[in-house]
PyMOL Python script that loads the backbone (N, CA, C, O; Angstrom):
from pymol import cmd

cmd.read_pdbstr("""\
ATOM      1  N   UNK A   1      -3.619  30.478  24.698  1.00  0.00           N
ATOM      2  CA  UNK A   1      -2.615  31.464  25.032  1.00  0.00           C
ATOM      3  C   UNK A   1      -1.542  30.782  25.872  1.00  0.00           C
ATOM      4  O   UNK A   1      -1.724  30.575  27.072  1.00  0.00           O
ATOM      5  N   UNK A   2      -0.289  30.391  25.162  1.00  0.00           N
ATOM      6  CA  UNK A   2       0.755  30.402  26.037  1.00  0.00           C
ATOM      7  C   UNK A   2       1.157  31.467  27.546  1.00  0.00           C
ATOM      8  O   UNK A   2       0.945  32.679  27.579  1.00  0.00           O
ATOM      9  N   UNK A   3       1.836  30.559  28.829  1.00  0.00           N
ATOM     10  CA  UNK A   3       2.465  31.237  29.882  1.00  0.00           C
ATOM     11  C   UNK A   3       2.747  32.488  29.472  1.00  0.00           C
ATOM     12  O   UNK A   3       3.140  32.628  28.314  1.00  0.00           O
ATOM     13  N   UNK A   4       2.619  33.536  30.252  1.00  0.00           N
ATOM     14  CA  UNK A   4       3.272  35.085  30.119  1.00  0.00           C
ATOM     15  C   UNK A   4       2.701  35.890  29.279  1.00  0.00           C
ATOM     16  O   UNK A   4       3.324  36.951  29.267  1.00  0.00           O
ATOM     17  N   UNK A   5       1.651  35.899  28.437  1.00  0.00           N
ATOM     18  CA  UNK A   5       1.136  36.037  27.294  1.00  0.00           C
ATOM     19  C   UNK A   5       0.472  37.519  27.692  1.00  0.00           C
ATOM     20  O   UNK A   5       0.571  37.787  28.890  1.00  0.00           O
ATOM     21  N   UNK A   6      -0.129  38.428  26.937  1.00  0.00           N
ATOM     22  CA  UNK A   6      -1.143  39.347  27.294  1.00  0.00           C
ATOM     23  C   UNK A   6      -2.098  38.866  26.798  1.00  0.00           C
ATOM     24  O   UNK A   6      -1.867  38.106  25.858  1.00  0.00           O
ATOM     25  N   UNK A   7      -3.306  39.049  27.125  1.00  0.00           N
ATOM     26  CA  UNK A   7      -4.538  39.072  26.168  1.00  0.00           C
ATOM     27  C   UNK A   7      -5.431  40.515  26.559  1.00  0.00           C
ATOM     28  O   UNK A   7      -5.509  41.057  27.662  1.00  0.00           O
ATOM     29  N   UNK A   8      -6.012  40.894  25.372  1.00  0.00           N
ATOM     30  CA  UNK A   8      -6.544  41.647  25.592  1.00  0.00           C
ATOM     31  C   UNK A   8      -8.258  41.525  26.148  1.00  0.00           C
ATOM     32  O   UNK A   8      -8.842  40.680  25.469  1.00  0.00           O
ATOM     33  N   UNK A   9      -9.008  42.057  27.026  1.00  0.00           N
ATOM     34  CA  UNK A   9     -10.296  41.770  27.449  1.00  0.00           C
ATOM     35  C   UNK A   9     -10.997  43.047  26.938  1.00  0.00           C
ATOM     36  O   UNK A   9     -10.631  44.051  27.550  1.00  0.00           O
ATOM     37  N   UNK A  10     -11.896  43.256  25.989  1.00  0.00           N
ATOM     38  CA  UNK A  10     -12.235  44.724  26.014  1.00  0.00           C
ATOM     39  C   UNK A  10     -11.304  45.630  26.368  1.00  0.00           C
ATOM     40  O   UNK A  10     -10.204  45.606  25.816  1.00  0.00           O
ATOM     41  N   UNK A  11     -11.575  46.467  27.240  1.00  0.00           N
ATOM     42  CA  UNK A  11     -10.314  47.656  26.816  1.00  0.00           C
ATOM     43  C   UNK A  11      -9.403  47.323  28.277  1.00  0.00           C
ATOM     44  O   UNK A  11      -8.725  48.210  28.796  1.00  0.00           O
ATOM     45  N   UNK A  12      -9.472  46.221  28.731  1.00  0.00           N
ATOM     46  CA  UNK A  12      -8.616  45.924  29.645  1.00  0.00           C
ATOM     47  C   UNK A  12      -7.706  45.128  29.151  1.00  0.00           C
ATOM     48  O   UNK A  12      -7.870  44.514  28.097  1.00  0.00           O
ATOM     49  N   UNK A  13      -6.093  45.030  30.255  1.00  0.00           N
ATOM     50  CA  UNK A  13      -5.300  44.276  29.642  1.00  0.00           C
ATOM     51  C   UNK A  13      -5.012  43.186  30.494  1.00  0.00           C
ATOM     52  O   UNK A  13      -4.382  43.367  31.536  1.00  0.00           O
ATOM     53  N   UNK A  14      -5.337  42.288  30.216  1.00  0.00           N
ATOM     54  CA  UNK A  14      -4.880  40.651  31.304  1.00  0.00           C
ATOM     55  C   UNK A  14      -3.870  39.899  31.144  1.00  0.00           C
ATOM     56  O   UNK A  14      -3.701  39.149  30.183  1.00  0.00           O
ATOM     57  N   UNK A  15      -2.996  40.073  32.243  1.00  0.00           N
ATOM     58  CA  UNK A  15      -1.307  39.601  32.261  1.00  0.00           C
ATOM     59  C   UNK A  15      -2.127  38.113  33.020  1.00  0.00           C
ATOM     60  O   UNK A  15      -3.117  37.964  33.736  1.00  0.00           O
ATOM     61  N   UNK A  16      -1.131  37.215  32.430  1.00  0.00           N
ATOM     62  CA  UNK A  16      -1.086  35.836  32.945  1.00  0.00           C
ATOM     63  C   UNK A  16       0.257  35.883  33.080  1.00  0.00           C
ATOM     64  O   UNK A  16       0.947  35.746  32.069  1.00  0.00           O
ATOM     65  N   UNK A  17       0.854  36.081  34.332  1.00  0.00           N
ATOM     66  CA  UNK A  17       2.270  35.842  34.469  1.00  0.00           C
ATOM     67  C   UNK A  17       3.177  34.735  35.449  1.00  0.00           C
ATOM     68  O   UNK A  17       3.339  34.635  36.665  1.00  0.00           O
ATOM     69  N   UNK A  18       3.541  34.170  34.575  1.00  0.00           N
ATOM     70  CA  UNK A  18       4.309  32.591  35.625  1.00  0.00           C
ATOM     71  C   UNK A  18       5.444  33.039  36.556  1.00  0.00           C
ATOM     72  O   UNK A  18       5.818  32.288  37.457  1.00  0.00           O
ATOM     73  N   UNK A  19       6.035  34.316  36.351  1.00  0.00           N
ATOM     74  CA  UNK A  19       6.984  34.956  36.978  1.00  0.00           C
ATOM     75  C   UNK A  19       6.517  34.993  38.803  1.00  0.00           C
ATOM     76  O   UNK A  19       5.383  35.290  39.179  1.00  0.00           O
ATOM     77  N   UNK A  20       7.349  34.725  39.483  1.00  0.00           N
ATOM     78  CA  UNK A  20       6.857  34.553  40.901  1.00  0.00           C
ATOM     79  C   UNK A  20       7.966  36.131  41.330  1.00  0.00           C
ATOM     80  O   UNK A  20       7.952  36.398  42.531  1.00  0.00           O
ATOM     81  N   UNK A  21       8.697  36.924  40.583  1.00  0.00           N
ATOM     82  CA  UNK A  21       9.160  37.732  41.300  1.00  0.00           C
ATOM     83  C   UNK A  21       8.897  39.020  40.016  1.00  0.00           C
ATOM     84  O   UNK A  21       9.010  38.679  38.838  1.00  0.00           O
ATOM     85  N   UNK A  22       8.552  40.457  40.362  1.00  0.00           N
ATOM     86  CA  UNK A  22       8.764  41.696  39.479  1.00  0.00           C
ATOM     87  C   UNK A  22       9.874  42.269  40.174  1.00  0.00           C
ATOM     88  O   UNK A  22      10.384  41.917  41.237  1.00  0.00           O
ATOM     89  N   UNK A  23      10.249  43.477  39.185  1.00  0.00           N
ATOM     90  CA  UNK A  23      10.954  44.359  39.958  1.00  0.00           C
ATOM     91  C   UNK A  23       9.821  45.692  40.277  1.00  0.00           C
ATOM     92  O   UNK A  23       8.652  45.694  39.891  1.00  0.00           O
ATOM     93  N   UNK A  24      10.159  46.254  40.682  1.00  0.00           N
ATOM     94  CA  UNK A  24       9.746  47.662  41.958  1.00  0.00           C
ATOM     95  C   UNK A  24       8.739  48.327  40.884  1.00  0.00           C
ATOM     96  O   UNK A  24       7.531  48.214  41.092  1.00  0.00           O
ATOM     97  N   UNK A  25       9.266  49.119  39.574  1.00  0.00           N
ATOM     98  CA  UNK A  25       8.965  49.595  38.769  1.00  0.00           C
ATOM     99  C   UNK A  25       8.207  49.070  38.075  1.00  0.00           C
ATOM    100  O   UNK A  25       7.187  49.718  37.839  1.00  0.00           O
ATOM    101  N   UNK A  26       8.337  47.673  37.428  1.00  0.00           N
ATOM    102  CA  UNK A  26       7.280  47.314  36.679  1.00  0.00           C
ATOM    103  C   UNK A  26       6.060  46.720  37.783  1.00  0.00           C
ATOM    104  O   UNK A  26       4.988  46.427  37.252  1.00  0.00           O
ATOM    105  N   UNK A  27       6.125  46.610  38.656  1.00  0.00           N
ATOM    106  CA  UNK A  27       5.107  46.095  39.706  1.00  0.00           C
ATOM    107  C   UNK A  27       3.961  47.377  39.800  1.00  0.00           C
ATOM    108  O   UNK A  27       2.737  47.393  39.933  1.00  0.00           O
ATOM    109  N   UNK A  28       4.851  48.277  39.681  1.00  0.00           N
ATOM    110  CA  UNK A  28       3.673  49.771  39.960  1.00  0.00           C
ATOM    111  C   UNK A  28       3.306  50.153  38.686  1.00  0.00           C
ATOM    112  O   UNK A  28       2.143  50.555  38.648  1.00  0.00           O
ATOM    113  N   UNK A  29       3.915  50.169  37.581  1.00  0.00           N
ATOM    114  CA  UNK A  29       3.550  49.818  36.168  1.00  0.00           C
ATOM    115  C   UNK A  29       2.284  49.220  35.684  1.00  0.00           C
ATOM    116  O   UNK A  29       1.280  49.826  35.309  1.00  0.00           O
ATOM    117  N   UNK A  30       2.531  47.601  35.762  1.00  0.00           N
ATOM    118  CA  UNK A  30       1.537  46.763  36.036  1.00  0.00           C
ATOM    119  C   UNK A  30       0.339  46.887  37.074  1.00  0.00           C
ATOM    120  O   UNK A  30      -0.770  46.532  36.674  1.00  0.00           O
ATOM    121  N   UNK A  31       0.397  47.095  37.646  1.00  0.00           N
ATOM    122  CA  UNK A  31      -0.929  47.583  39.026  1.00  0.00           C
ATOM    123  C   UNK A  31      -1.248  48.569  39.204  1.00  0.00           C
ATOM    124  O   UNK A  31      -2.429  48.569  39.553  1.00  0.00           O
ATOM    125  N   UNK A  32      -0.767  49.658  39.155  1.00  0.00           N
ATOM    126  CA  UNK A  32      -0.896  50.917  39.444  1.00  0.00           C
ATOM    127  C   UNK A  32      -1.108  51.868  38.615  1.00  0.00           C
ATOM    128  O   UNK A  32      -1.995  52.713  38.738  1.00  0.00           O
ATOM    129  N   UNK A  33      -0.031  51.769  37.402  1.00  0.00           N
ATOM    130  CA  UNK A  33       0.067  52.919  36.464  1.00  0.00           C
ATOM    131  C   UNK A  33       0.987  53.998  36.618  1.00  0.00           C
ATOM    132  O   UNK A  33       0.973  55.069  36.012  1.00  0.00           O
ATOM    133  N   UNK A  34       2.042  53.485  37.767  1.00  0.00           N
ATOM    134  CA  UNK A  34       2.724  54.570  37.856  1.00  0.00           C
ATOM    135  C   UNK A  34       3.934  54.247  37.397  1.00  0.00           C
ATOM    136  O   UNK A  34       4.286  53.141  36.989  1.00  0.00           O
ATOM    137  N   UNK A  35       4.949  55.813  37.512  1.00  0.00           N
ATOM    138  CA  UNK A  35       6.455  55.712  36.993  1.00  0.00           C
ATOM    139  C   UNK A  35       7.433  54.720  37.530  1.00  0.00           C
ATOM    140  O   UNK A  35       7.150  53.577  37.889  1.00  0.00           O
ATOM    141  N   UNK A  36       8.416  55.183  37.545  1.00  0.00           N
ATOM    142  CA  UNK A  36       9.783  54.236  38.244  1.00  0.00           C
ATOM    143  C   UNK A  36       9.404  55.007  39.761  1.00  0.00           C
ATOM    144  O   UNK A  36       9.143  54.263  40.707  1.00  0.00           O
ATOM    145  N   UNK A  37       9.385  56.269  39.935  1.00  0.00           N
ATOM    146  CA  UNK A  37       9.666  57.221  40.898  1.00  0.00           C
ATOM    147  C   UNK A  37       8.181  56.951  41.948  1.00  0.00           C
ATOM    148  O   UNK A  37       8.043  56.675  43.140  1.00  0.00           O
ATOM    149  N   UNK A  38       7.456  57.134  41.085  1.00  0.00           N
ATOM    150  CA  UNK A  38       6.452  56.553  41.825  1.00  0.00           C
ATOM    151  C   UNK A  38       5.890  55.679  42.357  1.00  0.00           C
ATOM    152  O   UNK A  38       5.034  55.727  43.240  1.00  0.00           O
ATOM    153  N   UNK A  39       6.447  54.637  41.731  1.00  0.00           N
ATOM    154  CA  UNK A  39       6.815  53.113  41.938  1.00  0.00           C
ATOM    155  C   UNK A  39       7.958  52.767  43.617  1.00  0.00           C
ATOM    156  O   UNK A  39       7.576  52.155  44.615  1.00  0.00           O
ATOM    157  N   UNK A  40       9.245  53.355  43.413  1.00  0.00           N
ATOM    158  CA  UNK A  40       9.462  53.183  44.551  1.00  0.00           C
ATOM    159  C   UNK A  40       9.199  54.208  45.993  1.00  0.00           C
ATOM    160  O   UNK A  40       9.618  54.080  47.143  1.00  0.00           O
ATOM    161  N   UNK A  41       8.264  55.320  45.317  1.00  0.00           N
ATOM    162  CA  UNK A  41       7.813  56.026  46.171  1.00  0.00           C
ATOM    163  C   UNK A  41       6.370  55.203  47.007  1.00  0.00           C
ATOM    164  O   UNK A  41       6.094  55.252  48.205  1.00  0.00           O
ATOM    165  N   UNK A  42       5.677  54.520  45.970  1.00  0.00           N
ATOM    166  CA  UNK A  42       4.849  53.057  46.647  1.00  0.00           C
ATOM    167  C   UNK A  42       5.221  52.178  47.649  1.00  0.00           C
ATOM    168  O   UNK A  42       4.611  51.848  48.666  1.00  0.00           O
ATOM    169  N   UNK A  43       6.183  51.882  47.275  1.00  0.00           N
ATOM    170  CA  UNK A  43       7.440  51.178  47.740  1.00  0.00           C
ATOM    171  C   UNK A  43       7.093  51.371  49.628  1.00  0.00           C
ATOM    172  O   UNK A  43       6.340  51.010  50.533  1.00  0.00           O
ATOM    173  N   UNK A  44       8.202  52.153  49.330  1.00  0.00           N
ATOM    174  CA  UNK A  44       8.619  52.929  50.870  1.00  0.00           C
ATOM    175  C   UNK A  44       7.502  53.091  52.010  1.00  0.00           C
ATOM    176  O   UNK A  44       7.561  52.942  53.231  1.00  0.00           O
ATOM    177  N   UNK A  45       6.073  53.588  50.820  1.00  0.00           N
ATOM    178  CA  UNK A  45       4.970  53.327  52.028  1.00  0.00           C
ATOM    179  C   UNK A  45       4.533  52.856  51.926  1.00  0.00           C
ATOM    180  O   UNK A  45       3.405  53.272  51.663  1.00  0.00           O
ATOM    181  N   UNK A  46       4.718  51.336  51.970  1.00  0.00           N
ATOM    182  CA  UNK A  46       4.057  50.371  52.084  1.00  0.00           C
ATOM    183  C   UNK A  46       3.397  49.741  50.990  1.00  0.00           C
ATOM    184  O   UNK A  46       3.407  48.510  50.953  1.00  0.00           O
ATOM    185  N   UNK A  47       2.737  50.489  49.954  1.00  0.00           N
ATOM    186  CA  UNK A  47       1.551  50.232  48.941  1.00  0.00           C
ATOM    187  C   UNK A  47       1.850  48.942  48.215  1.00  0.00           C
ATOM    188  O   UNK A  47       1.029  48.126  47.795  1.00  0.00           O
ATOM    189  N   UNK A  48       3.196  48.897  48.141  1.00  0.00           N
ATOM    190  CA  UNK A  48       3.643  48.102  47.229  1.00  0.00           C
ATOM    191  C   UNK A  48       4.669  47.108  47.610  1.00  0.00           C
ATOM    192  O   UNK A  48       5.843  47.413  47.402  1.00  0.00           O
ATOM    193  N   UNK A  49       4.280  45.496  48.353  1.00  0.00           N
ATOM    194  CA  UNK A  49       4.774  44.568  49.066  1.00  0.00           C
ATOM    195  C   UNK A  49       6.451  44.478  48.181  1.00  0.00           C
ATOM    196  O   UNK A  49       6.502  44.397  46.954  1.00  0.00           O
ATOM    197  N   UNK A  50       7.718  44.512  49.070  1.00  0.00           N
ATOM    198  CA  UNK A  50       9.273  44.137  48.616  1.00  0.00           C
ATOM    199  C   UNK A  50       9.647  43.502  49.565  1.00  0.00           C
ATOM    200  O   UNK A  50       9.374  43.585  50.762  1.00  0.00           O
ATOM    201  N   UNK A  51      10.832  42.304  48.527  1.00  0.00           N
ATOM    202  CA  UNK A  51      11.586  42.014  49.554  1.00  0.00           C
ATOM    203  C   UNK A  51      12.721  42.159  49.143  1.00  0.00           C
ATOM    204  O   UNK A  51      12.851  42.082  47.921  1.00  0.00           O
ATOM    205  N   UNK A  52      13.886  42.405  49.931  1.00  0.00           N
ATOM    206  CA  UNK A  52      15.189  42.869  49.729  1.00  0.00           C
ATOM    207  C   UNK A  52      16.066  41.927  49.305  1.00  0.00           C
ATOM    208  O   UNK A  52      16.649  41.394  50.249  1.00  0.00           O
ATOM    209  N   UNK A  53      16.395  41.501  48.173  1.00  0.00           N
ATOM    210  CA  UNK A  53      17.269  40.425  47.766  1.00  0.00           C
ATOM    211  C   UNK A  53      18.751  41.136  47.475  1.00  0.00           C
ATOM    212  O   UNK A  53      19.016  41.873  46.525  1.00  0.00           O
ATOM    213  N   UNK A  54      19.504  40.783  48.377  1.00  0.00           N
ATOM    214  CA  UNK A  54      20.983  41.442  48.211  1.00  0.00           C
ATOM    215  C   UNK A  54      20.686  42.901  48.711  1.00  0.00           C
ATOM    216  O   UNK A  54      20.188  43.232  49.787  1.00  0.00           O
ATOM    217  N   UNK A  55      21.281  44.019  47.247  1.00  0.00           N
ATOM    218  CA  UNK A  55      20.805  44.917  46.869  1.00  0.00           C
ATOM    219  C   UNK A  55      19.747  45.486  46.190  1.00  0.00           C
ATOM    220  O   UNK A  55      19.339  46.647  46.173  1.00  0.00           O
ATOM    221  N   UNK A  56      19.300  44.312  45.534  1.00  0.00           N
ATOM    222  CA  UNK A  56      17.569  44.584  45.219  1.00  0.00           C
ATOM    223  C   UNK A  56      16.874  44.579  45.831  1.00  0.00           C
ATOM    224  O   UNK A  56      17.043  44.130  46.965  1.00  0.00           O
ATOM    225  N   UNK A  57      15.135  45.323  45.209  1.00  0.00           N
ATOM    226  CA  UNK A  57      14.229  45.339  46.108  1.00  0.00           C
ATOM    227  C   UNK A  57      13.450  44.608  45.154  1.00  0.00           C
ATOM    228  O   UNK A  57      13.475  45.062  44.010  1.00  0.00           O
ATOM    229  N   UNK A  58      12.568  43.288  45.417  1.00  0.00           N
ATOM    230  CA  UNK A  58      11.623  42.688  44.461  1.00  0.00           C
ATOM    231  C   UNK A  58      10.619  42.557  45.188  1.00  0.00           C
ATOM    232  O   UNK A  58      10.501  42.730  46.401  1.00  0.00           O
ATOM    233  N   UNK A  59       9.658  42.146  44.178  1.00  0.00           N
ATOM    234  CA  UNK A  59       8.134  42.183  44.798  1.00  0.00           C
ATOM    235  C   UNK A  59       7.691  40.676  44.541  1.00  0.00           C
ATOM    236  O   UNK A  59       7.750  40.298  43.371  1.00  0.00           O
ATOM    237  N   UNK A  60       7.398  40.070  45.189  1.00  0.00           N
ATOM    238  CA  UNK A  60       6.411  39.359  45.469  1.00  0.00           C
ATOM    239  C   UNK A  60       5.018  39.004  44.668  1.00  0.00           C
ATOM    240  O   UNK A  60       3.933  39.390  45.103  1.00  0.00           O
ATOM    241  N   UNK A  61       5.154  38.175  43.363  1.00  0.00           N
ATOM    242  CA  UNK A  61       3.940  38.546  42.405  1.00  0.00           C
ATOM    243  C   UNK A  61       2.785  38.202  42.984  1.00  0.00           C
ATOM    244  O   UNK A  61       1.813  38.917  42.743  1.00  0.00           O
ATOM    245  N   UNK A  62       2.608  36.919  43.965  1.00  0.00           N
ATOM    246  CA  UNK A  62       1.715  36.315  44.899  1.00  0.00           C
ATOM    247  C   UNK A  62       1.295  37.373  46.028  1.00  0.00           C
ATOM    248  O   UNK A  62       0.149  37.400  46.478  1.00  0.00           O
ATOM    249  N   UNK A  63       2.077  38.044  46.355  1.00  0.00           N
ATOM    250  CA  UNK A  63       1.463  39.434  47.018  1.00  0.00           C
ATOM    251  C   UNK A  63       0.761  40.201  47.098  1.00  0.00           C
ATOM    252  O   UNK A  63      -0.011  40.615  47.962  1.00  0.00           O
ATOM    253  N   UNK A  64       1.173  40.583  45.555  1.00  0.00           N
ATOM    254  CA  UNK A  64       0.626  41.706  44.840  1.00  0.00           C
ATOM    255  C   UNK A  64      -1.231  41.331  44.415  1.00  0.00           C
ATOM    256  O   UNK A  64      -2.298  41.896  44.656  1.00  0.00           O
ATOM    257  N   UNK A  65      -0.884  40.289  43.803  1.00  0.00           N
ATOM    258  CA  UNK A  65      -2.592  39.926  43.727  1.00  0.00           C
ATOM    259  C   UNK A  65      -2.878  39.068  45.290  1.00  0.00           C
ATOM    260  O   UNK A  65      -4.023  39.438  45.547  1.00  0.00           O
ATOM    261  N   UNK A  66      -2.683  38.650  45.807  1.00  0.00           N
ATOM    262  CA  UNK A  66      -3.288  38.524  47.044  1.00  0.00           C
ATOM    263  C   UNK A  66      -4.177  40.027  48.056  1.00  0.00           C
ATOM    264  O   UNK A  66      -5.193  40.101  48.747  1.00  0.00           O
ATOM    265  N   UNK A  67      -2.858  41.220  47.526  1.00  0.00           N
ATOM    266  CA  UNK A  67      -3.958  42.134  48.047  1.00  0.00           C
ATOM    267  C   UNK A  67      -4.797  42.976  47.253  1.00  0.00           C
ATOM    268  O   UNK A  67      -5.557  43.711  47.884  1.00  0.00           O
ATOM    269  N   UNK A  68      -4.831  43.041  45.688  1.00  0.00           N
ATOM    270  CA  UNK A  68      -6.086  42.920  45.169  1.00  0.00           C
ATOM    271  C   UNK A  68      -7.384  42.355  45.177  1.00  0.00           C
ATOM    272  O   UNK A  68      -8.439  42.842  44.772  1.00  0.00           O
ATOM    273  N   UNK A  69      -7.044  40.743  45.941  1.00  0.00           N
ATOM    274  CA  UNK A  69      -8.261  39.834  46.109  1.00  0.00           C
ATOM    275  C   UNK A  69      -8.765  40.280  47.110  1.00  0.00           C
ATOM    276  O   UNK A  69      -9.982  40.261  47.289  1.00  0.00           O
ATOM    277  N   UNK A  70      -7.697  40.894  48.170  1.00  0.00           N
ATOM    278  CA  UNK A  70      -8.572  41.150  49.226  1.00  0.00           C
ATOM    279  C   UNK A  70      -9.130  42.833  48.949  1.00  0.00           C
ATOM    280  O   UNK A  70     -10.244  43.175  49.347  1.00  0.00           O
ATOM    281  N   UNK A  71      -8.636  43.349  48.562  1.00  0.00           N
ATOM    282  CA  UNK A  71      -9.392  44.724  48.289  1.00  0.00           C
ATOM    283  C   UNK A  71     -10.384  44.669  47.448  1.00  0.00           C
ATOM    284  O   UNK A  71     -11.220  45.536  47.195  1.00  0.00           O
ATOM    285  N   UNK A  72     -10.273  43.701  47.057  1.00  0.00           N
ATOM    286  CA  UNK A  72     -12.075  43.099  46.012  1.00  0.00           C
ATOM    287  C   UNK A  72     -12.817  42.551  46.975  1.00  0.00           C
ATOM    288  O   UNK A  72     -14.007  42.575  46.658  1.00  0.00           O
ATOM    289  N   UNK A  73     -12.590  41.997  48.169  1.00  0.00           N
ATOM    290  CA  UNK A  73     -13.445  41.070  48.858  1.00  0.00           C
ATOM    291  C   UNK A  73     -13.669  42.318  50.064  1.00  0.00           C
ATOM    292  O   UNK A  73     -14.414  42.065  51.011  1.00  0.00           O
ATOM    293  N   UNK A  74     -13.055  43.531  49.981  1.00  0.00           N
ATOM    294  CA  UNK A  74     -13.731  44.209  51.295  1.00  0.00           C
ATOM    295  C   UNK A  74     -14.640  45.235  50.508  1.00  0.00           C
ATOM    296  O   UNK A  74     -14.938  46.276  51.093  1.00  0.00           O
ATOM    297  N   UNK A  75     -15.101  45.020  49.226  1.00  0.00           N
ATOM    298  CA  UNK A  75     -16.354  45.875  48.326  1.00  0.00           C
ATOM    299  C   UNK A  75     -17.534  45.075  48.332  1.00  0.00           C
ATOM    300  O   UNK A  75     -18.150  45.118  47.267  1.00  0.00           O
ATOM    301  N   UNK A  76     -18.075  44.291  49.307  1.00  0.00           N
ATOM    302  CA  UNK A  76     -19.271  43.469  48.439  1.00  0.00           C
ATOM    303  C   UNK A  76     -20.385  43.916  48.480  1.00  0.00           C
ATOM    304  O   UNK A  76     -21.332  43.219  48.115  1.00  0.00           O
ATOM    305  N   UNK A  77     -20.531  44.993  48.866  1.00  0.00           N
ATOM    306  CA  UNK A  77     -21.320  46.113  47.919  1.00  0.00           C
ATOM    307  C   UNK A  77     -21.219  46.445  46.767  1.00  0.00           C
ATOM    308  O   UNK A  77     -22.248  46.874  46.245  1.00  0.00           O
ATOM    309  N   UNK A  78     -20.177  46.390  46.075  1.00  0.00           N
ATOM    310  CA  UNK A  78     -19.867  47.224  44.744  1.00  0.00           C
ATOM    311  C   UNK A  78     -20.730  46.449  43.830  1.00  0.00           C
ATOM    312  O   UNK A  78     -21.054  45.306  44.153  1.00  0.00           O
ATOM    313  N   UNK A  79     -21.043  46.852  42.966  1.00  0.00           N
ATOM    314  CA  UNK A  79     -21.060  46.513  41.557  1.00  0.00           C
ATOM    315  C   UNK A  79     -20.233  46.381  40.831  1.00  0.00           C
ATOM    316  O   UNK A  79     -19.937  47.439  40.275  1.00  0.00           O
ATOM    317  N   UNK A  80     -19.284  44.978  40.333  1.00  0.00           N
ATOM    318  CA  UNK A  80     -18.344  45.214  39.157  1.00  0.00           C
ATOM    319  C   UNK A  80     -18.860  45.749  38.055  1.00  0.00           C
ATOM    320  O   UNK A  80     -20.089  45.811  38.055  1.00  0.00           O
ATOM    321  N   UNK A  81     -18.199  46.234  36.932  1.00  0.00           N
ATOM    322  CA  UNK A  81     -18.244  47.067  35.814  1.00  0.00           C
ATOM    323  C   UNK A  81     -18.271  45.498  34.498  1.00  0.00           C
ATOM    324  O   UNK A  81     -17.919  44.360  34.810  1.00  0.00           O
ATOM    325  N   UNK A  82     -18.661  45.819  33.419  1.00  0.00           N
ATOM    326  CA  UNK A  82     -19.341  44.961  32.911  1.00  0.00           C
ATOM    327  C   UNK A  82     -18.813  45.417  31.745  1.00  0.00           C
ATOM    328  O   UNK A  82     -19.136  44.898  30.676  1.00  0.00           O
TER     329      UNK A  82
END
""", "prot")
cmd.dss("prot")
cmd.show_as("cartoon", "prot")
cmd.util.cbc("prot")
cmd.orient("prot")
């Protein structure tokens, strides 16, 4: 699989993305599942790491899974799903 690619895992979808910046919307898209609206409603409180470039707001792709890893590493109780 080439950079940027999807693959599919069972009924999950696995982004390999070389992109070091998203925008607002597809960040909550991608992670979340939510709209544009809800996306920068993430935003605002926090949920969803930006940084302000100019007039944009971008996210941080190294962020974004950095605090997935850690919200995986404060379950080690859980059972992953299989």
């Amino acid at each position: 699989m080439s950079r940027g690619e999807h693959a599919e895992a069972g009924s999950e979808t696995v982004v390999s993305s070389p992109r070091k910046w998203m925008s607002v919307p597809e960040a909550g898209r991608v992670y979340y599942g939510l709209s544009r609206n809800g996306s920068y409603d993430a935003a605002a409180r926090g949920e969803i790491p930006t940084v302000r470039v100019g007039r944009l707001l971008k996210v941080p792709v190294h962020l974004m899974e950095k605090k997935f890893d850690q919200a995986g590493a404060a379950r080690p109780g859980r059972a992953s799903a299989a």
